[in-house]
Steps between C-alpha positions, in 0.01 A plus 500: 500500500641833393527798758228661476287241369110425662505241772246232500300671747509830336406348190184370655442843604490625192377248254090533602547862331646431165304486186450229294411450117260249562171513223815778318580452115894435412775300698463420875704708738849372585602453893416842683748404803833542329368819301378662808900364623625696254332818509596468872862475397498812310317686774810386703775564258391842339658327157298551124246248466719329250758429743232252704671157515389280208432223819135714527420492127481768231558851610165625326331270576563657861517825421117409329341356735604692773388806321183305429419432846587869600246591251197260542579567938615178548767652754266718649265188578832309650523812740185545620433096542848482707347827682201305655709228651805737661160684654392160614850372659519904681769582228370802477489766773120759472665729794724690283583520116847743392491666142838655336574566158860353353691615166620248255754603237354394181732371241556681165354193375162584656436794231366505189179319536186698293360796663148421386246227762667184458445175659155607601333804684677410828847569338607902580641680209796598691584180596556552813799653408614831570862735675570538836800573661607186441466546153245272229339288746161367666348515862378238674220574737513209773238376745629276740391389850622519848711188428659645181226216292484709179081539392498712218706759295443754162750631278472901419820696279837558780397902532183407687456583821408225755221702664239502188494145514340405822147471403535319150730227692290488825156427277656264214607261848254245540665227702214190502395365790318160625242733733426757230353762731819570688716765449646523175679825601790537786462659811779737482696575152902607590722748268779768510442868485465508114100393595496805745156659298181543683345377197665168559379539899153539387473205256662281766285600760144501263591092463563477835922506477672622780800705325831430651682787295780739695439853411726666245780683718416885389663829613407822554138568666301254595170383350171609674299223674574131645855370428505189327586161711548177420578173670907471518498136626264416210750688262790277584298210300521712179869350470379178366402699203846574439619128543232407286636717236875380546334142444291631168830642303662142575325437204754590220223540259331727725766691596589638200181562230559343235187434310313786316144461579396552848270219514755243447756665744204501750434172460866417596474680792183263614622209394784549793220592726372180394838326529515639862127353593592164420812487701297627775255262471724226451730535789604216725360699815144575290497092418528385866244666592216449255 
């Protein structure tokens, strides 16, 4: 078995979730397992798709069906099914959630795809791509929880700031759960002073979010009215975020963009949320106690 390669029990994990071509016109489907080995591989190794090890098959093949699945939400299903049972094992903490934006450098390979809607409506005409101070890159906007499990993320051009964000990634979260009239929403949402906006306060608090944002440290006169507070125990938890996104650029291929549509690149960046589930749920501690 090669490094990075699916265990058995992963494998289990995963295999209620892929498609099939049953009742489909043409040639059957080879093996998904070593594909889905593969793509894993170059998720790991940051290389060109043609560089994948012959031992997993064709590169395009690869490189098509993991674009395939991207686009018919075939990773998106994987996430949300391994969602329900990390909620079921306690996996995944409801107290407090942390959200932080990252930059990714974005390779020069990563230009020159059309301007115009491609790959469907959901695909920005940017890209996703845009200059910051780090020059041509993306932003990652993370959503993590107290234990640094990773729950969502959305990808907006590097120049944009972390604070417009909230709301779009806060509503696109739906994390399933077996009781579904519990919370779907955390009791307290962590960040840094970049979310100091009493915008941000208000939508947190209208959704019943306590905010656990430290003011922005400001000189000269004071503002009229109540100084903002916030919970500095609670705070401390927000470092997990930062772990979390030391584990995400691990990922050679996310650490450096290379592809040029955003929903592909995106779909990288789940699909190591997804390899992070299953080694969660497939840990030795997890197993004795089930």
């Amino acid at each position: 078995m090669g490094r990075y390669d699916l265990t058995d029990a992963q494998y289990a994990l995963l295999a209620p979730e892929l498609p099939t071509n049953d009742g489909n016109v043409g040639a059957p489907w080879g093996a998904h397992r070593p594909i889905i080995n593969g793509i894993l591989w170059r998720l790991h190794a940051g290389t060109p798709w043609a560089d994948i090890p012959a031992r997993y098959g064709p590169y395009q093949t690869i490189y098509d069906r993991s674009t395939s699945w991207r686009r018919d939400g075939t990773w998106d299903r994987i996430m949300t099914a391994l969602q329900l049972p990390l909620d079921a094992h306690g996996l995944i903490d409801w107290d407090q959630w942390s959200l932080d934006g990252t930059i990714v450098r974005a390779h020069h390979a990563a230009a020159g795809a059309p301007h115009d809607p491609v790959d469907g409506p959901d695909e920005p005409t940017n890209h996703a791509l845009g200059r910051s101070v780090g020059g041509f890159s993306t932003k990652i906007h993370l959503l993590v929880d107290s234990t640094g499990v990773p729950l969502d993320a959305i990808l907006t051009p590097g120049q944009t700031h972390e604070s417009t964000q909230v709301e779009t990634v806060l509503e696109q979260a739906a994390i399933p759960r077996i009781t579904p009239h519990r919370r779907r929403l955390p009791h307290r949402l962590a960040a840094d002073r970049a979310y100091d906006a009493q915008r941000i306060r208000h939508w947190l608090r209208q959704h019943g979010i306590t905010p656990v944002i430290p003011p922005k440290r400001r000189t000269g006169k004071p503002k009229r009215g109540r100084p903002v507070t916030y919970d500095r125990i609670a705070y401390r938890l927000r470092s997990t975020i930062e772990q979390c996104i030391g584990w995400l650029k691990e990922y050679r291929a996310v650490a450096t963009r290379y592809e040029k549509l955003a929903l592909n690149y995106l779909g990288l960046v789940k699909l190591a949320c997804i390899d992070r589930y299953l080694r969660l749920l497939t840990r030795p501690s997890l197993a004795s106690n089930t």
